[in-house]
N, C-alpha and C positions, 0 to 999 in steps of 0.2 A: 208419963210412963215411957220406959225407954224401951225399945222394940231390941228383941237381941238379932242378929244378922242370920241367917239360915247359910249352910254347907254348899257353896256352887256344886249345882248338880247339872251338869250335862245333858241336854234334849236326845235321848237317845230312838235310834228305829234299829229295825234286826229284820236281816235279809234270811230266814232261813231255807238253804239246797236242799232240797225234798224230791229233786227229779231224775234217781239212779236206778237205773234198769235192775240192778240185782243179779247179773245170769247164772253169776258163780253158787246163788242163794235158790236155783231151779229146783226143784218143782213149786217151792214157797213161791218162788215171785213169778207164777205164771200165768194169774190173773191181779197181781196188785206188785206195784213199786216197792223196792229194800225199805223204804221208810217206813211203810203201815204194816210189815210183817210181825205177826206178834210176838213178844216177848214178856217171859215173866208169871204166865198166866191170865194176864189182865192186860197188860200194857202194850203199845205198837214202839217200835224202837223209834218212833219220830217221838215221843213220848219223852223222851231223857233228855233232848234238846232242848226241847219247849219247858219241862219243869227248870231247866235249872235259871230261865231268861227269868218266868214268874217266880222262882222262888228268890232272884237279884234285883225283883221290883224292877223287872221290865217289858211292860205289857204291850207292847205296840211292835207287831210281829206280822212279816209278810211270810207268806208259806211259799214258794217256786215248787211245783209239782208241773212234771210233764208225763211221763211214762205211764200208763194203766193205771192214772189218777186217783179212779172212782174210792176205791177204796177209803184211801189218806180221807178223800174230800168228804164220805160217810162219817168219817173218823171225829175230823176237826169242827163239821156242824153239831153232832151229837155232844163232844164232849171239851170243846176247847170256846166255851162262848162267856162270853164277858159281860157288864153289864151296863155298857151300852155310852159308857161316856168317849170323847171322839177321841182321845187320843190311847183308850184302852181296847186293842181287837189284836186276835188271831185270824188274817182272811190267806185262805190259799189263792194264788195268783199261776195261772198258765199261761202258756206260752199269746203273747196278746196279736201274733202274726195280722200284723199291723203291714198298710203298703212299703215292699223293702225289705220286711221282715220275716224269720222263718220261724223254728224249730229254736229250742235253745243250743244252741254254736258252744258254748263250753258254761263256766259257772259264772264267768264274769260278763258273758253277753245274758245271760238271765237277769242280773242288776241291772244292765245297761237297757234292753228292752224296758223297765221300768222304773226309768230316771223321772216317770211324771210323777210315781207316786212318792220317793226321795224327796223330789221338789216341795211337794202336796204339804208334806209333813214337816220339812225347814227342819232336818235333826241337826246338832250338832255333830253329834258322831252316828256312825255304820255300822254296826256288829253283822258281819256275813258269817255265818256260821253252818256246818253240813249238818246233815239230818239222820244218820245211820251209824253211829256210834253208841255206846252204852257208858255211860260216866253222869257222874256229877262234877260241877264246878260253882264255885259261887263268881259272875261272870265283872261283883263290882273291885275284887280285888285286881284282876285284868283289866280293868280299865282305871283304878287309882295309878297302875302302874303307869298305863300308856299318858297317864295328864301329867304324870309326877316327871315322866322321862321328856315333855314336850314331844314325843312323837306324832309323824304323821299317816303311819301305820303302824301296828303292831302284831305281832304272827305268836300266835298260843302255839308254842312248842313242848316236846316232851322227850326225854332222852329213851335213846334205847340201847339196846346192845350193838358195837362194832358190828356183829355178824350179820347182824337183819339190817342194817340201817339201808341197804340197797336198795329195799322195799319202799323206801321211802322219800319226800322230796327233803335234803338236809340242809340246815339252814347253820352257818359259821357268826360266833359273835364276837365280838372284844370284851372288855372286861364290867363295861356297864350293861350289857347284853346288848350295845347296838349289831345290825347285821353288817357283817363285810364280806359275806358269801353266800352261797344259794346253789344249788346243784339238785337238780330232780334223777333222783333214782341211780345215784354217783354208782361207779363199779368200784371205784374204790374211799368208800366216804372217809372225810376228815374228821378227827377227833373230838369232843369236849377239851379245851384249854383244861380243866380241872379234872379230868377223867379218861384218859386213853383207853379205855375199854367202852366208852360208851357214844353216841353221837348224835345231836339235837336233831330232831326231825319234827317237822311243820305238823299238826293238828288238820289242817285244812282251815282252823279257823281264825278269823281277823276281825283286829278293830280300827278303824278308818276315820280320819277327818274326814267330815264331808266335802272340803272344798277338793281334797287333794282325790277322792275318790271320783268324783264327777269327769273333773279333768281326764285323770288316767283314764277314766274308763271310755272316754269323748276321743281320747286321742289313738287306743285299739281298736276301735271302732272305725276308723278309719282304713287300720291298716289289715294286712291278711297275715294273721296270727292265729292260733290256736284259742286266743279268748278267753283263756283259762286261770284263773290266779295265781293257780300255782307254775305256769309251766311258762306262764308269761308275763302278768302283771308284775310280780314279787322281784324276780330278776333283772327288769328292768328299773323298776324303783328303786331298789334299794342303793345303787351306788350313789342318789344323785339327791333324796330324800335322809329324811330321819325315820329308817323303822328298825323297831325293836324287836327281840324275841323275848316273849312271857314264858318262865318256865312251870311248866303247868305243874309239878312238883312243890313247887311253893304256896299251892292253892290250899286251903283249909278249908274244910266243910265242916259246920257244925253238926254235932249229932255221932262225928263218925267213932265208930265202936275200936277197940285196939287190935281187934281179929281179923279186921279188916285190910285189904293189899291197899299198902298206901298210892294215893295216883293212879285209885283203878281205874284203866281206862282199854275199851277193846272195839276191836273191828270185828264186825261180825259177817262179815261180806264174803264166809266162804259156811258151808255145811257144818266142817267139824269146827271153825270157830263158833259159831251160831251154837251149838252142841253145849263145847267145854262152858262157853258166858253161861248159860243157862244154867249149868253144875254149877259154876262158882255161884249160886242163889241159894244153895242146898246145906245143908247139916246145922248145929248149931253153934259154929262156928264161921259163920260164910265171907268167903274173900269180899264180897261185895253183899252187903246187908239190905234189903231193902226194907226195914223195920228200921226206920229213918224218921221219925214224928217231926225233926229239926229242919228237915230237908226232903221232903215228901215226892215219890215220884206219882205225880197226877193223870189222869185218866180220865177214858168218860165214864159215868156213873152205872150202874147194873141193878136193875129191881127186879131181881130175880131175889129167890130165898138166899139163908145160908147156905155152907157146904155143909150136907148129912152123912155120915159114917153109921153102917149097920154091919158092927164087928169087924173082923180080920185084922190086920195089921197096917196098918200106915208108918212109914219110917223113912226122917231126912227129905218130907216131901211138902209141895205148895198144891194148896185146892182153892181154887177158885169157887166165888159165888155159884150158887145153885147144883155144885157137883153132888154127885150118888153115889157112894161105894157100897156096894153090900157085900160083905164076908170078902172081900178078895184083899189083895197082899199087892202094896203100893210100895215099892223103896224107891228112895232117891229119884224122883220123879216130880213133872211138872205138870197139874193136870188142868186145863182152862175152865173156862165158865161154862156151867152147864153141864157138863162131863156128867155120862152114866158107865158107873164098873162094874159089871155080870156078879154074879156071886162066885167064885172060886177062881175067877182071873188072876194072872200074876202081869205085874208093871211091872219093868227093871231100869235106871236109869233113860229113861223115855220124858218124851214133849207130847200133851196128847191135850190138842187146842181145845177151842168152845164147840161147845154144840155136838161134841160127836160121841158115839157108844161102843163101847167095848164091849162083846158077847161072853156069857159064861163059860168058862174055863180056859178062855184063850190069855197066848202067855206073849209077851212082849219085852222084847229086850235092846234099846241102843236103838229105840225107832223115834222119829219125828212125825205125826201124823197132823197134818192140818185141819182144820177144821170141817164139821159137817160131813166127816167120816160114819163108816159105819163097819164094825168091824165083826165078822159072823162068830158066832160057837166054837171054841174051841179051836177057832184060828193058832196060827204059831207065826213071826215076823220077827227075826233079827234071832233066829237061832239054825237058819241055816242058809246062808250067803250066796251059796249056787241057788238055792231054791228061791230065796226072793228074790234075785235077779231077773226072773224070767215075768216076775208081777210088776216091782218096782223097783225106784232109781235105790241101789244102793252106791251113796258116795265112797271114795278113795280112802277117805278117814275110819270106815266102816259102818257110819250110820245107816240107816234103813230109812224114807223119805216118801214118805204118801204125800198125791198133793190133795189140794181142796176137794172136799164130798161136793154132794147135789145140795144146789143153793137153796138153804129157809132162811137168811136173816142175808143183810148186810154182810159184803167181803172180810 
């Protein structure tokens, strides 16, 4: 019998950044890190990272959490657990302040504090990738690329508009996408060769030989740098290596709908961006779908009931398991797990997480409320901007921003 040859697959491990303070994200992130804040109804934004590693069939995943941890780390025991074979785990790893060693120094001294576990596991390749974005990718097309080009890094990039591109670290290529430039947060960024109105800008994320990342990272370690990948690694590398940029544009996902913004991809690192992603999950037509059965975005599981509707209106809206609506009037709104709504309440494009209750007749408009909220009778919040001012954070974008209620479950 002849055996037929199997597809060389690459030993892969994934460093996922899970350790951002959030501040721009206050009052959300003032007991837990940008990565565990939730989205979606159901899901924590570390959530979109880690499905899309498992949905590429790659299960061996280091989590870097430092900042107001507890949260993520309730997160990932509850709902990120595997079944137990050694080269299949999601473990969160903190800072290992080891003799010598501190706090994590930037994203690329987080790998480098834990070159034992790299070692442990002998991958082939690295996937370092950040933890507070909303997207999908499928992560084996970005790495056929990086085998196919012989690269020894390669930078997931994404074009944006000339006018924003400042915001960004940008990254210059030649005609097979090699990089021959690098500029973090250019005041005047360089163009796409194929596009003058637009200019690649870095992901944050990368895929790494392991030999070539060991080194590099052995040899910033050494020196007084910033330690960052982006601000230091990348720049230095690239004139003297092979790395590539992936244009995350060229990525497919299967499942995806035509209604959908192709290349959705978003920062949610400020209020009103946090906000509009959340909208774009809304009507029935939504920029970004997540009625994805091809491409699933995973979570921990909820045994709690259904969500139960007694009358009123619901319109353009997501309810999470065990929610309560009675007779009130939900539009375009997102309501979490657990969620109780008074009888004659009104939602208006609002976030209103697990666990918390809305009082009869109270009306709600352009608010954010975190969780394990408790909102009285007849309350009113996001209908008069001097007035909530004086209770809570109303952001610059105009959102309204309760933070966390009194603790009954897990952050």
């Amino acid at each position: 019998m002849t055996l037929l040859a199997r597809p060389y697959r690459p030993r892969v491990l994934a460093f996922v950044l899970a350790g951002g303070r959030g501040e721009r994200l206050e009052p959300l992130t003032r007991e837990r890190g940008k990565p565990a804040v939730p989205f979606g109804g159901k899901y924590r934004i570390a959530d979109f990272v880690l499905s899309n590693f498992v949905n590429s069939g790659i299960y061996a995943i280091y989590v870097m959490v430092q900042y107001k941890a507890q949260s993520l780390l309730e997160h990932l025991r509850v709902g990120w657990r595997f079944g137990g074979l050694s080269d299949q785990f999601v473990i969160a790893v903190p800072p290992q302040m080891r003799w010598g060693e501190s706090w994590y120094r930037g994203t690329a001294d987080a790998v480098y504090q834990n070159l034992n576990l790299l070692r442990d596991f002998n991958p082939d390749i690295v996937m370092v990738f950040g933890a507070d974005h909303v997207y999908r990718m499928d992560l084996n097309q970005a790495l056929a690329f990086h085998l196919d080009r012989g690269a020894q890094l390669t930078v997931v990039a994404r074009p944006v508009p000339i006018g924003e591109a400042y915001e960004f670290g940008i990254v210059e290529t030649d005609g097979e996408g090699r990089i021959v430039g690098f500029e973090e947060k250019p005041a005047r960024p360089r163009p796409m060769p194929t596009d003058p109105t637009r200019a690649l800008s870095s992901m944050g994320n990368y895929i790494f030989n392991r030999d070539v990342l060991v080194e590099t990272l052995i040899e910033d370690a050494r020196r007084s740098t910033d330690h960052d990948f982006g601000r230091t690694i990348i720049p230095e590398l690239y004139p003297y290596s092979d790395v590539f940029a992936y244009d995350f544009l060229d990525n497919e996902i299967p499942g995806t709908k035509t209604h959908e913004e192709h290349g959705y991809w978003r920062d949610v690192g400020t209020i009103g961006a946090y906000w509009h992603a959340q909208m774009d999950l809304l009507g029935t037509t939504p920029v970004f779908d997540l009625d994805n059965h091809q491409w699933p975005i995973h979570t921990s599981a909820y045994s709690g009931p259904p969500a139960r509707l007694f009358g009123g209106e619901i319109t353009d809206s997501l309810l999470g398991e065990g929610t309560r609506v009675e007779r009130a009037t939900v539009r375009r709104s997102i309501l979490g797990r657990g969620v109780r709504i008074g009888e004659g309440a009104l939602i208006e494009e609002s976030v209103v997480m697990d666990h918390t209750t809305v009082g009869r007749g109270a009306r709600l408009r352009r608010v954010i409320i975190d969780r394990h909220n408790v909102i009285p009778d007849h309350a009113e919040i996001g209908m008069d901007q001097a007035r909530d001012a004086q209770h809570y954070k109303v952001d610059p974008s105009g959102i309204v921003v309760l933070p966390r209620g009194a603790t009954r479950y897990t952050s």
